[in-house]
Every structure is written in C-alpha cells, then in structure tokens.
N, C-alpha and C positions, 0 to 999 in steps of 0.2 A: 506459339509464344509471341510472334509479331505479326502486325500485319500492318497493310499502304495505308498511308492517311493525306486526305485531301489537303498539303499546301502547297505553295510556291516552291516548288526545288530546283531554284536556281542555284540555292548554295549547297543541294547535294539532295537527297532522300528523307527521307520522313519517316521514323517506322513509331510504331506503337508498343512497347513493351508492356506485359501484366506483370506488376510489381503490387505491392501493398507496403504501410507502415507499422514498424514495428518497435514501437516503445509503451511503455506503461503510461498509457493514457485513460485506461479503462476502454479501450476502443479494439484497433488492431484492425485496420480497414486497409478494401482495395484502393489501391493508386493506378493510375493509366499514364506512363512518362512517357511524353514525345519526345523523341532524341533525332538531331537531327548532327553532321558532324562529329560522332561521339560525345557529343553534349544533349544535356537533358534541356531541354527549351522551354518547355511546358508541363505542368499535372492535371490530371483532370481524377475524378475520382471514376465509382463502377456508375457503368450507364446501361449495366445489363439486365436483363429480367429480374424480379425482387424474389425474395430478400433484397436492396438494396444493400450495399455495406459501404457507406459513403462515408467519405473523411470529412474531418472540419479543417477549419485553416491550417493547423499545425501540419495536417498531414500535406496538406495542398502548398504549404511555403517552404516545403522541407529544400526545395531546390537553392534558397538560399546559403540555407547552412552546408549541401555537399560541396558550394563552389565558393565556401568564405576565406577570405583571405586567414580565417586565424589555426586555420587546419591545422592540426600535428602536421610534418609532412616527412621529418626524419627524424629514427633514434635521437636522444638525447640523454646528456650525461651531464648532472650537477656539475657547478663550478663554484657554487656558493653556496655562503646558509641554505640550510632547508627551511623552507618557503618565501625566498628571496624571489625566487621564480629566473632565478640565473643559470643559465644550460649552456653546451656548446654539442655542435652537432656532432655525430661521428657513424661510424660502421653500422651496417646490421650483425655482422661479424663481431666485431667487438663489442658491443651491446648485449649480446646474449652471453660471451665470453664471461664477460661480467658478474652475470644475474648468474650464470651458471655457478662462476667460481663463488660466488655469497652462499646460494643456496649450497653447495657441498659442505661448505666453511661451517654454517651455522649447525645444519644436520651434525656435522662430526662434534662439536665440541658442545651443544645445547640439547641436541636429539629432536628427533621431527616435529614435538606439538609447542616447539616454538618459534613454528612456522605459522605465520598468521593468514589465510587464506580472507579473504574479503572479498566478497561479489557482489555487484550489485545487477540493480532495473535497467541498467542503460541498453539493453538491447533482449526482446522476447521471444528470440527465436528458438526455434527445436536443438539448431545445431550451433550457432556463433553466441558468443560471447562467454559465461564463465564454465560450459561444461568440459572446454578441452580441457583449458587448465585447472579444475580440479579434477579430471581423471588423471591431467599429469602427475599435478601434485602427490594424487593417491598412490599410484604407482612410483612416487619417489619414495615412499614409507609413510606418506600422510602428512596432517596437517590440524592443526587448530579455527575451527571455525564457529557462527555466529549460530545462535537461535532466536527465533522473532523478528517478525516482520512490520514495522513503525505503519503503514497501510493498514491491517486488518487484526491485529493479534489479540486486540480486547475482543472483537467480534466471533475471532475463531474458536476462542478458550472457551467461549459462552457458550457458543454453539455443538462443541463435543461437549461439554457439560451438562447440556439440556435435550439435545438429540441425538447427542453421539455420531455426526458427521456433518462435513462441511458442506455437504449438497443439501441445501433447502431450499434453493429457489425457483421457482416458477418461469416461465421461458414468457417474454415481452408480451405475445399477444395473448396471453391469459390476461391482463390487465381489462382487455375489452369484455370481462365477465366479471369485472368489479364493481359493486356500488358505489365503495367508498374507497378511496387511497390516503392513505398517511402518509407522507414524505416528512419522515425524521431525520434532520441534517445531513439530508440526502439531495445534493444540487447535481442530476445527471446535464444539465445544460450545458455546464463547464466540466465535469470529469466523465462524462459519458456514459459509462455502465452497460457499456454493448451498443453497438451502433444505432440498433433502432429503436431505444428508448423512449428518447423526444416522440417521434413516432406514434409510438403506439402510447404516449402518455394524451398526447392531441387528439387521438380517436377515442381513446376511453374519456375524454371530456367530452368531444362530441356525442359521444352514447348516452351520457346523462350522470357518471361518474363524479360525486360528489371529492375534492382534492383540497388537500387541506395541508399546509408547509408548516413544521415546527424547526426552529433555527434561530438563534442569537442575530442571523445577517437576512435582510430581505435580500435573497438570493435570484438570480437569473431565473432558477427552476420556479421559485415564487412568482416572481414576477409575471412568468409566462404562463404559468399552468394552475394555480392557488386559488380557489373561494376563496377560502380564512387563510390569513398569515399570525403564526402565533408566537411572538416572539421570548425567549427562554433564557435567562444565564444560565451561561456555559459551565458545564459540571453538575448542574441539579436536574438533566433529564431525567433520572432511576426516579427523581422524587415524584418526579409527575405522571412518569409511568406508573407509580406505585399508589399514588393517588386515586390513579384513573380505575386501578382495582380494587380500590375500596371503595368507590361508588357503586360500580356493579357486583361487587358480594352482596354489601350491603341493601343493593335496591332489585336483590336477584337476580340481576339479566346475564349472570355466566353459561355457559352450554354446562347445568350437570352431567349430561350422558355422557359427552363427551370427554368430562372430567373424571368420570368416573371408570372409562372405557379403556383413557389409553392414556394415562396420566397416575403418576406417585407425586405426594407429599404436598396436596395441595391444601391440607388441614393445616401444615407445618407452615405454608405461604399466608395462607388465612389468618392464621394466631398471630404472625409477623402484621400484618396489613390492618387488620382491626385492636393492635397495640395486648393483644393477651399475652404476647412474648414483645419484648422492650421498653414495655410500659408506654408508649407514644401511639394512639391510632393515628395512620396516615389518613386524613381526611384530608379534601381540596382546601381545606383553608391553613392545615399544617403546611401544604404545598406550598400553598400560593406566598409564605413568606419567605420561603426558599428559594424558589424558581423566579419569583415575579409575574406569571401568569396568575390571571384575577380567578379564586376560588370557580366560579358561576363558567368560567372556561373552559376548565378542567372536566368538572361533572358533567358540562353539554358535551365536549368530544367523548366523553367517556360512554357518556346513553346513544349519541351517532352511532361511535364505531363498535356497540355492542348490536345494536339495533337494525343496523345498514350489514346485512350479509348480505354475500360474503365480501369480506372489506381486506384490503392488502394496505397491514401497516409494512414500510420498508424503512426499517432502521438502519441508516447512513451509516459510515465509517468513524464519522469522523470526530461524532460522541465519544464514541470509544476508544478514540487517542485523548486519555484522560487518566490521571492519576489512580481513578478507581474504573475505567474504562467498563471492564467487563459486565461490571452492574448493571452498566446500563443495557449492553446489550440484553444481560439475563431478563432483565425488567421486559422487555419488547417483548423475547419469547415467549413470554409467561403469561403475554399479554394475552397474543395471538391464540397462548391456548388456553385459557379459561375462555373465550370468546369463541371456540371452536372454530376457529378459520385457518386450519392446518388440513392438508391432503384433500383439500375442495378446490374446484375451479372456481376463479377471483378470488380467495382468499391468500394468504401468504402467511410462510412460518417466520421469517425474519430470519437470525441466525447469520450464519458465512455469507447465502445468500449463491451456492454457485447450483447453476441451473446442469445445464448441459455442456461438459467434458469429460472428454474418453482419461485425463489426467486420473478420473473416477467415479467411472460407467455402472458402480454400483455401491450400495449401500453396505459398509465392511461392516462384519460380524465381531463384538470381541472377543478375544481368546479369552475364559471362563479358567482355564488353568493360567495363565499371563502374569499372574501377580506370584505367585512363587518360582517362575522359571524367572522373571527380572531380580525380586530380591537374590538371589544368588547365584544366578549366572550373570547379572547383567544384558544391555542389548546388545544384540550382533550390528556388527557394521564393516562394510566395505573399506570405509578408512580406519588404518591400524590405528590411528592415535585415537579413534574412538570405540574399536571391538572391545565389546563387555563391560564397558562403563556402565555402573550405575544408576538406576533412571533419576532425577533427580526429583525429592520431596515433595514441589512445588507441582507435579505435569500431572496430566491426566493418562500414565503412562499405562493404563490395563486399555487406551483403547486407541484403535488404528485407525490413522488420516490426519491427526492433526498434526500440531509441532514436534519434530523428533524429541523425546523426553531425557536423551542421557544428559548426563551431567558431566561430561565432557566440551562440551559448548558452551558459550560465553553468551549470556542476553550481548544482543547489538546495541541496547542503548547502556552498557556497562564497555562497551569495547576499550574506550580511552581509560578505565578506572583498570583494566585487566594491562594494558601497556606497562603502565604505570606503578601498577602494584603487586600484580602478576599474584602467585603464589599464596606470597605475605599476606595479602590485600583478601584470602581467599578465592581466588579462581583457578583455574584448572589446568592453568600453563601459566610460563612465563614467556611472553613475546616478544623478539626478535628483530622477525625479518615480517614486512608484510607484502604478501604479492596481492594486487589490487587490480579486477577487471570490472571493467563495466559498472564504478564505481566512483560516485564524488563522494565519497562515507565524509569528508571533513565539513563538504557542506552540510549534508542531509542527516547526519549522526546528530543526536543530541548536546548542548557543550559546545559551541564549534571551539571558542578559545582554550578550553580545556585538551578539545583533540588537537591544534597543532601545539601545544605542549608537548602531548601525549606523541607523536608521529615525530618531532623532535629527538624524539630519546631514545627510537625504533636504533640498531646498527646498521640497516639497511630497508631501503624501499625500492619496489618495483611496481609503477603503474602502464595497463594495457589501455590505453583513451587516444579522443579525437582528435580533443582540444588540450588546451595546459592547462584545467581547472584549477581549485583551490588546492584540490587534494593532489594533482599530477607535480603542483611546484614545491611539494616536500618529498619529490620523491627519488633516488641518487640513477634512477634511469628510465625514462618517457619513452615505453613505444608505440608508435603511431600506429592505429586503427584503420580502416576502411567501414566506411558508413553499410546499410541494409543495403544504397544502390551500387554498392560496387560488389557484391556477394549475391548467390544464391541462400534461401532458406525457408522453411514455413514456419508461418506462425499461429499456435492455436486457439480459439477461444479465446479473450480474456478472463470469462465467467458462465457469461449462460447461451450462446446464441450456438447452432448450431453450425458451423462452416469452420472450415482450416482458408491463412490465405496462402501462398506460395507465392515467396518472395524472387525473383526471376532478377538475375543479374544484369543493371541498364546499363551503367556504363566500365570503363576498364578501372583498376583501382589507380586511384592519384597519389602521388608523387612515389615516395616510397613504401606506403602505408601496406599493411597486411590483415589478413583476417584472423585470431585469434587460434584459428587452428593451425594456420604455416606458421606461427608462432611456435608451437606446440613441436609441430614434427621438426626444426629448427632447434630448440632448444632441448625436445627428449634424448637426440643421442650425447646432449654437452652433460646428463643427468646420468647417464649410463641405463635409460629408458629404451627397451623396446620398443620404436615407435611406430608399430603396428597399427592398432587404430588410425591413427594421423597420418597415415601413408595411405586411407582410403580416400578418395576424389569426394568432393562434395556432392556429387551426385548421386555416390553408391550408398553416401550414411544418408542424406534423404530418404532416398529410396527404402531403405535398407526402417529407416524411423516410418514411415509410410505406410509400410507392410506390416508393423506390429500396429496398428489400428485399424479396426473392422469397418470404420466408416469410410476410409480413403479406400474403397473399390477399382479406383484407376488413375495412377499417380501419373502418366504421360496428361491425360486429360489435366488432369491440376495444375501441371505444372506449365501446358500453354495455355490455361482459359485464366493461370493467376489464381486462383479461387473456387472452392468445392464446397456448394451450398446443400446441406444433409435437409430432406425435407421430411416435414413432421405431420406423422398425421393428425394429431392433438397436440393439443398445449401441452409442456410436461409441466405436472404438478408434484412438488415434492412430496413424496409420503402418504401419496395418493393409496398405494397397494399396503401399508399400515394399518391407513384409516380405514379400508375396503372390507378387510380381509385380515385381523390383526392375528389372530392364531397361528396363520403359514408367514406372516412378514412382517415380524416384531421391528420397533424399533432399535437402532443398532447403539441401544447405550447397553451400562451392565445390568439393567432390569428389564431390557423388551419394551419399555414404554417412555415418555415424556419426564422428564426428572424434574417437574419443579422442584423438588428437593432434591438435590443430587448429593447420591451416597457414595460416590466418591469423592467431592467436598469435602462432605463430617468426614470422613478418615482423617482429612488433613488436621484438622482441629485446629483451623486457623482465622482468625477472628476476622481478619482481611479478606478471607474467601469463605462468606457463610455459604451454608447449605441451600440457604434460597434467597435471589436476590434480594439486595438492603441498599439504601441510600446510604454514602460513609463519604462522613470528610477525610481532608488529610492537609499537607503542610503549604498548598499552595492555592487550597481553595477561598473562594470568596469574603468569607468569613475567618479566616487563620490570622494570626495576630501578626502574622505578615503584612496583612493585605495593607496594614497603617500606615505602613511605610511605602508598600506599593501596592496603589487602589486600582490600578488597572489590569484587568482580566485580558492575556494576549490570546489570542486564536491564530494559529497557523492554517489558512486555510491554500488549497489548491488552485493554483494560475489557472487562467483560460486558453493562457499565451505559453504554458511551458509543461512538460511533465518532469515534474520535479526540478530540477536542474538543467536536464537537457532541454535544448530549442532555446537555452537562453541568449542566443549569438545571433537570432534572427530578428535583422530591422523590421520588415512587416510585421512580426505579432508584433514587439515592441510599441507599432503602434495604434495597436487594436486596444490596447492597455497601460496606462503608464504603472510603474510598480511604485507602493506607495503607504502611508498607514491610514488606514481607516479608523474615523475618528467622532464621533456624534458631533452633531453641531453645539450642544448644550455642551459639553464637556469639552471641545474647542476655542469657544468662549470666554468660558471661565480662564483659560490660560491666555487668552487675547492672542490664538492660533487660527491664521484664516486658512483656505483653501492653497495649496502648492505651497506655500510654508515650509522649511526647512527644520524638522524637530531633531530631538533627543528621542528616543526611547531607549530603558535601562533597565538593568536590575543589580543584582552582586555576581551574573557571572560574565554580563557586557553589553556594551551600548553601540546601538545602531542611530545613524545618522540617514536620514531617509524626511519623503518630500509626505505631508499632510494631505492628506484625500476628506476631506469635511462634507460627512455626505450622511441623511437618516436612515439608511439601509443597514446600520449596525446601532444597538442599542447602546444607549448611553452607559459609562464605568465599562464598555468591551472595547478593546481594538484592534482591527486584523492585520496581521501581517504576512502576505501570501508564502510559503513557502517555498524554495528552491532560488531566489536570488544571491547571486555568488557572493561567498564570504571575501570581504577586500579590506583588510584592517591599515589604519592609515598609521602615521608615527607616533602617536597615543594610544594607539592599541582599538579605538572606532571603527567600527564596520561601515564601510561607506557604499557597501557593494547587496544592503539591506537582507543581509541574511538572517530570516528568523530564527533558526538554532544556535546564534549568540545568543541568546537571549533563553531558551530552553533547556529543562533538567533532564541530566544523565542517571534518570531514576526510572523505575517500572513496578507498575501497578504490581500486586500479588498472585495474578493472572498472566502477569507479563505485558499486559498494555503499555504504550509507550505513553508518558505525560508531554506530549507536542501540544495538546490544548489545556492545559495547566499549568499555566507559566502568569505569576504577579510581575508587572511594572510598573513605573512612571513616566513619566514624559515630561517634557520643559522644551519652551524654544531653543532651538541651536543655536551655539553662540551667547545666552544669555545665562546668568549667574543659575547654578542651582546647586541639585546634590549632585555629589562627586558617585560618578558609575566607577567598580570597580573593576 
C-alpha cells in the first residue's frame, strides 16, 4: 500500500499511498497521495503500466477540498428557520439521540413509507455512503424511496425498449476500428466517460476515423476532436435522427439482411418515417425547419454514416434529459440498426451504453411467465414498504435490469410534489421525515424553489454531508462526513473500462467526522436494530464484496497496488454473440430481437410512448406558445470544474472556469449585454442572478447554464448562488426522462426595468 518517495525529510517521511477518486464524474481514477506529517502534500495521478487510469484536475485538486476550512466538522442541530442555515454545535451522542427518537416517533404514529429515504452521487463507492443506511433503514421496517435517475433515465428506458439491456457499449479501443464516429451531445472532454476516452478518441483520429460533433454548444470535445461541427436546437435531435432515416430508406442504403435477421417492426418505423402513418414524410427539409440544421446536412451525414462502416454513433446523455428524452434516444438506436453497425467491431449500438461491469456480466433473459406473476402478486422486495407493490403502468416491468418498475416509488423529479401532496396529490406515501445521504437533492432536484418549500414542511430532516450545502441548511440535524481520503473502499467501473480502483485510507479522519457506516452501527441499536452488519470492520465487507466478483482474483494485491486492471483480449462488442449466432443468443427483449417496434410500448397504448420512435413536442419546447413569453431555450449542461454539486468549494477549479451564462453574441446584443455582465435569467418558477459569458460556442435563442452551482436565494427570493434547477420543471417525460434541457426563459440586465420573475 505504501511506499519511500524521494523528498526532503526534514519535516518527517514521505510515503505514497494508492488511493483513487470517487465521485460521479464519469471517470473513477487512480490517485497517488503524498502524505507527509499526516497530511496529504501532494496528488499525482497512475504512473503505472497502461491502461493508464489518470485523473483530471478534479481528481488532482481534491486536496483542497479534504483541508477546506468549510468542512462539517461536528453534529449539528437547527436553531432556526429551516434553511436559515443556523445550527449550534453539539454531541455525537445527542445527535443520534435525536434522529433516533424522530425516527421512532414518526414510524409509530405515520408507519414506515413515510419515511423518506434520499440518496444520492456524492460518493461511488462499493461500501460508503448510502448503502449502510438504506440497509438500516430496511431493517427498521423500511422506507419510501425514489425512481429515476436525472443522468441517464431517458437513455436507459430506450435502451430496454429497444434491446432489452443496458449493456450496449463497446469498450474504448474498439473505437480504433471505426471509420466514422458521431458524437451526439456527447462532450467526454468535460464529463469523461471512462478515463481513456480522450485517448482512444486521438488515436482513432490519428487512424483516419472520420468525427463529426452534433450539439447545440461548440463543445471542448468539438473543438478538440470534430471535422464537422453541426450545430442543433435543443429538443429536436429525434427529428434529425428520424430524418437521417428517411434518406437511407428512401435512397436504399439500410443493411436489409440485417434488418431482416435480427430486427421487429421496421415496416411499422418505415410507414412512421416516409409519412404512411402521421401523414408528414420526415424528409431533411421537414427537419431542417425543426432542428435548424440545413436540409443538404442532414442527407450528407445520413449517406456518410450509412456508407462509412463500420461507424459508431455515440448518443450522449444529455439529449435525453429532455421533455420527450427517450425519443431521442430511441431515434439513435434505430439508427444504428437499420445501418447495421450493432455486434461489429467499430460499429456501436448506442442505447445505456455500459460496456464492461460485473454490476451486469451478462445479458438478462425475460421471464416469459413475468407479466402474470407481477399483475397479481406484485414485485418482491427486500424493503417492506415496497414487497408486492404493483409494477407500475408506465415500466417496462416484464424485463430485467433496468429501473425498478413497482409503484411504490416516487419519480425523483416528483419528489417535492409527493412532500407536498403525498397521497392526495396521488403518490404512494405521505412524507415525513427525510433521512438524506450523499445528497444535495435541493440543489440537483428539479424546482429548487419549490423543494425548499417542499423540505420546509417535512417534520423532520436528517442530512449525512461534508459540507452545509443548500439541502444540509434545511435540515434539524447535520452529521459530519469523512471524505474517500479518510476511509477505505473500492470503486467500480463507471460504465465500460475494465478495472476496480481501491480506495486506501490516506489520512486519519478530521475533526469529528465519521463514515456512514459508524453512523449506522451508532445509531442501529438507538433503532432497536441488530447491528450485525455494521459491526463488520471495513475490511472484512471489502473483502467480503471482493470475493463475490470473479474478476478481483486477489484482493491483498488490489488493495496495495490501489487498482486491478482486468485485461482484454479483444475489444468487447456489444451483441457481438446475437449478431454471430442469433439462434443460441437471442436478444434479451421479449421477442429475441431488436424492437424497433417495441410491443411492449403498444400494450401501453400511450400516445407519449409510441411504439417506434417519433419526434413530439410538448409544453416547454421551442415552439410552445410559451416560448412568447420566454424565447430562450435553457440547457443545463455539466461543469468541467465540479461533478454535479460536489468540488464546488475548490478555489483551483474555480479558476479553470468561471460559472456563468452562456449567451450568443447576436442575442447579447440585442439586449445591450456585454461580456461578465451581470444578468437576470427567469421564468415563473425563478430567477437567477449570475455573470454573462458572450461567447459563439452556443447557438443563438440557447443559453447554458452549467449545472450544480449552489442554490443561494437572496431576500427577494434570487438565486445568486447560479443554480440551474431554479429555473427547471419537476415534470418527466412518459419514459420517465428528466426535462433539465427543457426549460423556456428570458433574460434582462440585472438591475434594469423588466418582467417581474415569479
């Protein structure tokens, strides 16, 4: 685990510990912490043989955040309004007392599922952060919790809709057998997507790899890696997707064999795309009044990427945080397969997009009897308040892997409407008490002003955090955290790369702060809990998680080298042994094959979830008699400098990036808004007060506002702390996609006469 390292030690030793970071960054990379004094001195990232798994700044500055002055650093117990942000210190002992005696309190007189369970990304490892306390929780009679994931959930619904699993992705150096790449608002420069992306995106350009960016933002990843940059309004990629396949119906170039081979319902996609069903053919120039891409665009990517096998379109995320999300994804998949570039090397199916994790080592079969054992038994589940609930209307609930289907769970971006309205309101509990780990939900939830409403009206909060974010200052008791370097843990995969890293304990924990799990064995016998579990050492539940994966062969090796690199003898291609060999390894939907029609769709009989992807407006897009009032299209896109929320404390990224709104220079103009400018942006659920970025890297009528800057409302109710979910709907697609990039506003200089934000 350590070893000597060459410096001056006059002020004591030098050792090296193997550490890695562990936040949702799309990343999950080794760190090298020189600790010298019990202090961390220095990071460096892996210097070891490749795979490389090397951090970027985030991971490399993390040193400022373990040693910031704004640390939690003791218990903490309200003293005022909830989200006054007024606390006074006290006990670890009373603190749990506390939370113990609410939790009793609320159980006896409300019953468990109005126990509100919230977890979030703040920490991705095997063992710390929200799994003690939801085994707690479960073990106390259960709990109410969330479904959907504001990251992928349009992406994932599409993907069991169309292949029936969230493994489709291809593993980085298959790239270097691609002719042609599509990056669909997909910027891995800033959100990374496995560490060797970049990588292996540079070598497939060096090989000769034709790369082409489609995106609303001249992106990093554009910029660096792009021929063509193509730029799109936000919300009408399904149309240009859907475009691009009516050019190659119509001018022949889809793979029939392949269509015919391992593929349903592409008659049903056909009569949709050439207008026999809707009455509209999608031609490129139907597109091109939609989308803004010029007709003559559309048809040449369309003849490229039908022409150029095998070619890997990679449909980003981040379309698909969109009011009708899913579409779009569906649109990508459907692409990829009339174009046959599915289960080839350099080709790519799109979809979830997860390559290689033992999370799901293999492609799940559905149960064929599943749909009469759910209508009347309901799904089994380990938490009581959810055994045998109903699967809910809306899921793809006959097939396994993707989002739990029961209807016991509350969409997360409904959370504040279920506080609020519980029951009444329709949802499936009434909420309480919320116990919150590894979670800013007020920033990162849809609504922010709606949820400290909402969180206002809870009887009780308890948040597990670092720092006193937006959500820890509504909350009636703060206990303080210990970061990745003061704990052991591993962490696995983000997505597709093959290696675990193990997180090695660098320094001792600071002030009073605990790990989630002495939390747990601390508080389970105040619960009248067994705390079995929680009474094993962290080494023995590593270990002990270690052991149930066949690729970790030798956990002492891992846990000194930091990191256990799985080596491949080929590239994994998704769907590779489908396409081979389809008779012995059908597709794992409920037909064995590709669903461009997906018949489980039509069951729904729901107009918001056709049966084969379709371009569809709705109440926030471009064109909505909204837009009149506010013509500006918002995009929530991802920092360079933060993952999500967390790392917002750190003066170095801070100043790799100022946070800011992006603004066309034409459309900056017009309001007589220059550069660092201090604006409005608004709508009717709130207005942010933030500095102007006047830059042509975003198309004119878009403007972006990066996601996870802390929500800070001033004494007019202004966000001055530039959080884009003021400004975002607590609605979801029919899929369950989250709308973080469907959001209308306006803008006006700060300080100057305009309309009144409500």
């Amino acid at each position: 685990m350590e070893s000597k390292s060459l410096y001056d030690e006059s002020r004591g030793p030098v050792t090296i510990v193997n550490t890695g970071c562990c936040h949702d960054c799309g990343g999950r990379c080794v760190l090298r912490a020189h600790v010298q004094d019990g202090k961390v001195i220095r990071i460096e990232s892996d210097t070891g043989p490749g795979p490389q798994i090397r951090a970027c700044a985030r991971g490399r500055a993390y040193r400022q955040r373990l040693y910031s002055n704004e640390r939690l650093k003791y218990p903490l117990r309200r003293t005022a309004k909830r989200g006054e942000g007024s606390f006074e210190t006290i006990s670890w002992d009373a603190a749990l007392d506390e939370v113990a005696e609410n939790l009793n309190r609320v159980k006896k007189e409300y019953g468990n599922s109005s126990v509100l369970f919230l977890p979030g990304a703040g920490n991705q490892g095997m063992l710390h952060g929200p799994l003690g306390p939801g085994l707690m929780l479960q073990m106390f009679g259960g709990f109410t919790r969330y479904w959907g994931i504001p990251s992928y959930e349009g992406a994932l619904f599409a993907s069991m809709a169309t292949y029936g699993t969230i493994k489709t992705g291809h593993s980085r150096d298959d790239l270097l057998n691609s002719r042609m790449i599509l990056m669909w608002g997909w910027n891995p420069a800033n959100t990374v997507w496995d560490p060797e992306t970049a990588l292996f995106l540079a070598k497939a350009r060096e090989n000769g790899a034709r790369m082409v960016a489609v995106d609303p933002r001249f992106t990093d990843t554009a910029a660096t890696f792009a021929d063509e940059y193509i730029p799109i309004r936000p919300g009408t990629d399904a149309a240009m997707l859907i475009a691009m396949a009516y050019v190659i119906i119509t001018e022949n170039l889809q793979d029939q064999t392949f269509i015919d081979k391992h593929t349903i319902g592409f008659n049903d996609y056909k009569d949709y795309v050439l207008g026999r069903s809707g009455g509209v053919p999608k031609t490129p120039r139907w597109a091109e009044e939609i989308t803004t891409v010029p007709a003559q665009t559309i048809a040449d990517l369309a003849r490229k990427y039908a022409t150029n096998k095998p070619g890997a379109l990679i449909a980003g995320w981040g379309p698909a945080r969109t009011a009708m999300g899913e579409q779009y994804s569906r649109a990508a998949n459907v692409l990829c397969a009339i174009t046959g570039n599915i289960g080839i090397n350099g080709g790519y199916a799109a979809g979830f997009m997860r390559a290689y994790s033992s999370r799901e080592t293999r492609h799940l079969q559905p149960d064929k009897n599943k749909k009469a054992v759910d209508k009347s038994k309901g799904i089994p589940s380990a938490n009581p308040v959810e055994n045998n609930a109903l699967p809910r209307a809306d899921s793809l609930y006959k097939l396994s892997g993707g989002t739990n289907a029961t209807s016991a769970r509350i969409h997360q971006s409904r959370i504040w409407d279920a506080i609020l309205t519980g029951t009444a309101g329709g949802h499936p509990a009434d909420p309480k008490l919320a116990y919150i780990v590894a979670s800013n939900c007020l920033n990162q939830y849809p609504n922010a002003n709606r949820g400290a409403e909402a969180l206002k009206s809870l009887e009780f909060i308890v948040v597990h955090d670092q720092f006193l974010t937006p959500t820890a200052k509504f909350a009636d008791i703060v206990l303080p955290v210990n970061t990745f370097m003061e704990r052991s843990d591993i962490a696995p995969p983000w997505l597709g790369s093959p290696y675990y890293i193990y997180l090695n304990k660098t320094v001792d924990s600071m002030y009073e702060s605990k790990t989630d799990l002495e939390i747990c064995r601390d508080l389970a016998p105040r619960l009248g809990i067994d705390p079995g579990f929680f009474e094993m050492s962290e080494d023995e539940i590593l270990k002990m998680f270690a052991g149930r994966r066949p690729d970790i062969d030798d956990y002492e090796k891992m846990k000194r080298d930091g990191v256990v690199k799985i080596p491949l003898s080929e590239p994994i291609v998704a769907f590779k042994d489908q396409v081979k060999d389809p008779e012995n390894n059908p597709f794992p939907t409920l037909s064995g094959k590709i669903e461009i029609a997906c018949g489980h769709l039509a069951e729904m009989d729901n107009p918001g979830i056709p049966q084969v992807p379709a371009y569809l407006g709705h109440k926030e897009h471009y064109d909505s008699p909204l837009s009149k009032k506010y013509p500006f299209q918002l995009l929530t896109t991802h920092s360079k400098i933060r993952t999500h929320s967390t790392l917002e404390m750190v003066p170095w990224l801070r100043e790799i990036e100022a946070h800011g709104l992006w603004i066309n220079p034409k459309d900056a103009q017009k309001m007589g808004i220059s550069h660092n400018d201090m604006v409005e942006v608004f709508n009717d659920r709130g207005c942010v007060r933030i500095a102007a970025r006047v830059t042509e890297r975003i198309m004119p009528g878009v403007v972006n506002l990066c996601q996870g800057g802390w929500y800070q409302p001033d004494e007019n109710g202004v966000d001055t702390g530039g959080c884009a979910n003021t400004l975002t709907d607590d609605t979801h697609s029919p899929g369950g996609a989250f709308a973080m990039n469907s959001a209308l506003v306006d803008i006006r200089p700060a300080g100057k006469p305009g309309k009144e934000a409500v």
